[in-house]
N, C-alpha and C positions, 0 to 999 in steps of 0.2 A: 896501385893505390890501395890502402887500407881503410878499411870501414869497417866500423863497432857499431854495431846492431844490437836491438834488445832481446834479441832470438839467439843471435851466433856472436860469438867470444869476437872472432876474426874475419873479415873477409877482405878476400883477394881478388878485385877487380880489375881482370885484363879482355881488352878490346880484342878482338879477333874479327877478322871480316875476311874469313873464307869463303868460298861459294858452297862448301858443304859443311858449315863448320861441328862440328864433334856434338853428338848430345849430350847433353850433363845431367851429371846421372843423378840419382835420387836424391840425396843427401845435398845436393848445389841450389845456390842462393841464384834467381835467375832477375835478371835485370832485363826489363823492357826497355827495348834502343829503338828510336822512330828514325827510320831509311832516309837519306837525303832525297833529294827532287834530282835529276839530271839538271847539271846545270845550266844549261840551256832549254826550258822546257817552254809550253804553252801555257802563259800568262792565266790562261784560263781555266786549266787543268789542272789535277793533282790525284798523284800517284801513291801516296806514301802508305808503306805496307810496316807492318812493326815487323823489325826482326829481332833476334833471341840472342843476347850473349850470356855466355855460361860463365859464372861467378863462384870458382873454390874456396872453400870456406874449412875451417879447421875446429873438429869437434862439437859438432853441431848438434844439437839434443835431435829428438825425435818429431819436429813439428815439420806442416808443409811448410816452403817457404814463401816469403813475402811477393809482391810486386812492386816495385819500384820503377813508376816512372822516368825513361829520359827528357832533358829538361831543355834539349837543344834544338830547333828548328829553322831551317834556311828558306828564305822564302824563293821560288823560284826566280832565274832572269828572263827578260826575254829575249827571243830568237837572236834576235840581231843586235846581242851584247859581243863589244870589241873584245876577243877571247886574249889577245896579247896585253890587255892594259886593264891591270886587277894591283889597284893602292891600296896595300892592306891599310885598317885603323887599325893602333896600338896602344894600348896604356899601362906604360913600364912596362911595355914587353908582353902583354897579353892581349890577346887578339879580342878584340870588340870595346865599343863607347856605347855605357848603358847613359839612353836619352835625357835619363831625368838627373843626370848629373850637372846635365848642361842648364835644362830649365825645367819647371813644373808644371803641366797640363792645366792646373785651374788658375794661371796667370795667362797675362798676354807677353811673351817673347820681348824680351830686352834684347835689343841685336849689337850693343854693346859687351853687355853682361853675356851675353852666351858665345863672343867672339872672342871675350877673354877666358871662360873656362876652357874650351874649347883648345887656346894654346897652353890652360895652364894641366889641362892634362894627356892630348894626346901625344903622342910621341911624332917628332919630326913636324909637327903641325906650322911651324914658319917655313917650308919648304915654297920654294915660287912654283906657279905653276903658270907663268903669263906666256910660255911657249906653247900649252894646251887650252888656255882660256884668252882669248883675244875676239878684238871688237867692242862694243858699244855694251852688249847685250851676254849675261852669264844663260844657258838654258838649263833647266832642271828641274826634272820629274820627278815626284815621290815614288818611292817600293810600294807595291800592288801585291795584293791575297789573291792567292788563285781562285780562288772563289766568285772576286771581285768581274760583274758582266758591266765593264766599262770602259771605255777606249783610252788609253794610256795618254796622257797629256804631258807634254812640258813646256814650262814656260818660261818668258824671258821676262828677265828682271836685270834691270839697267845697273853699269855697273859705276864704282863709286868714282866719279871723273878725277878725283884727287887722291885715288889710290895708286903708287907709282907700282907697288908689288901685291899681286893677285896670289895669295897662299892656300895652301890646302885647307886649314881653317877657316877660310871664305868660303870655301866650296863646300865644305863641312857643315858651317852657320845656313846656309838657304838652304841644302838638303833636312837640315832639322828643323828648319823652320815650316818648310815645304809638308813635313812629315807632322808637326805639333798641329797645321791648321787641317789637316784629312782625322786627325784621333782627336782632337774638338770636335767636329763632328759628330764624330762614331761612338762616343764614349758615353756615359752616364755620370750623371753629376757626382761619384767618385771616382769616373775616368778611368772604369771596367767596360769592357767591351766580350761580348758570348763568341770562342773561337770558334764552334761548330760551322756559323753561317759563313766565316771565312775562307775556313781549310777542310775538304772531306776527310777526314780519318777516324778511324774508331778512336783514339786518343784522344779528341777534342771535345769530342762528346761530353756536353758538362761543364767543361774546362772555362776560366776568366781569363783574362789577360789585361793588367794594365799600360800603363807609360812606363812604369820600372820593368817591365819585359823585353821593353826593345831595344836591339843593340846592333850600331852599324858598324860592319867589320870590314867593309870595303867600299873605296871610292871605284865606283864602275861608269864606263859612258857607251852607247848606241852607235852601232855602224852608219847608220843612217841619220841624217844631219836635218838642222833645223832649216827655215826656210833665205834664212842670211848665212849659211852655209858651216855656222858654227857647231861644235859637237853639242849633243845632247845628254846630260849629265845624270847620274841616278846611285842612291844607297844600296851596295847589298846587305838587306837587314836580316837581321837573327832573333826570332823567340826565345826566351826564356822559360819555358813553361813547366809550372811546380801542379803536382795532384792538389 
């Protein structure tokens, strides 16, 4: 990938994720990259350490170089996420549905309006899912900040008796809906929320985040079942996060 800087003519940003990867030597454009979580980690934990990718650059005057935040952040699963059953989201072909595409934080949730964007932008979004969602009763938990000291909930929300086909879209619409009523909460009346008390990392430190930062890239569900024996449903969400 090429990026035009106001410092360097060119640069040449290639990912590398060796265990010892090469230092870059004086003259390299260094990019801050924030370590994923194991994906199965403790909900309550967080580990994330920055690590250094080296960024070649061509003709570069005499300055130090910049830091540039990475802008991507996965929020950990918990323990007993089903490790064989990962939906990715896509839209046209790009992995993630940023939330405020669907609805807008300082409204109240149309659950029409958001089941229609919903198919008109993810991809395969009329997909049936009434072989994995059956019974009375949809369950589904919102995505959790490791940060967050509080016991994971999901709840059941009845499902539509006149719906003959349960789609991924459905199950899409109550996870964001699930996820728009926890950042009502948490947010300030322009629906900024301080990531520090979230997430521990030096990177956060400082750091906003709104509703345009979240974005789910995968339908995940729980090994361990609700009390009517049905699965327990959950977002894997992604930050966005700009300096």
């Amino acid at each position: 990938m090429v990026v035009k800087t106001s410092l360097w003519d060119t640069a040449y940003i290639v990912k590398q994720e060796q265990e010892e990867p090469t230092i870059p030597p004086a003259d390299a454009l260094i990019l801050y990259a924030i370590s994923q979580e194991p994906e199965f980690a403790d909900e309550h934990q967080s580990q994330a350490t920055p690590i250094y990718t080296p960024v070649p650059i061509i003709g570069s005057p005499p300055y130090p170089p910049p830091i540039i935040p990475a802008t991507r952040f996965r929020l950990p699963l918990p323990r007993d996420t089903n490790p064989n059953l990962n939906i990715e989201v896509r839209v046209k072909g790009q992995l993630g549905l940023q939330l405020s595409r669907c609805c807008s934080i300082i409204d109240e949730v149309n659950h029409g309006h958001l089941l229609s964007s919903i198919l008109h932008w993810v991809d395969d979004a009329s997909t049936p899912m009434n072989h994995f969602v059956y019974g009375q009763y949809v369950w589904v938990e919102r995505a959790y900040f490791p940060n967050e000291k509080v016991r994971r909930e999901a709840h059941a929300i009845p499902k539509d008796r006149h719906l003959s086909t349960f789609t991924r879209a459905h199950l899409i619409a109550l996870m964001i809906e699930a996820q728009h009523r926890h950042w009502s909460d948490l947010s300030t009346l322009w629906g900024e929320v301080e990531l520090e008390p979230l997430i521990t990392a030096i990177w956060a430190k400082g750091s906003r985040i709104t509703w345009d930062d979240l974005y789910i890239v995968a339908i995940r569900r729980r090994q361990s079942r609700s009390p009517d024996g049905s699965y327990r449903w959950f977002p894997a969400l992604e930050l966005h996060v700009t300096a």
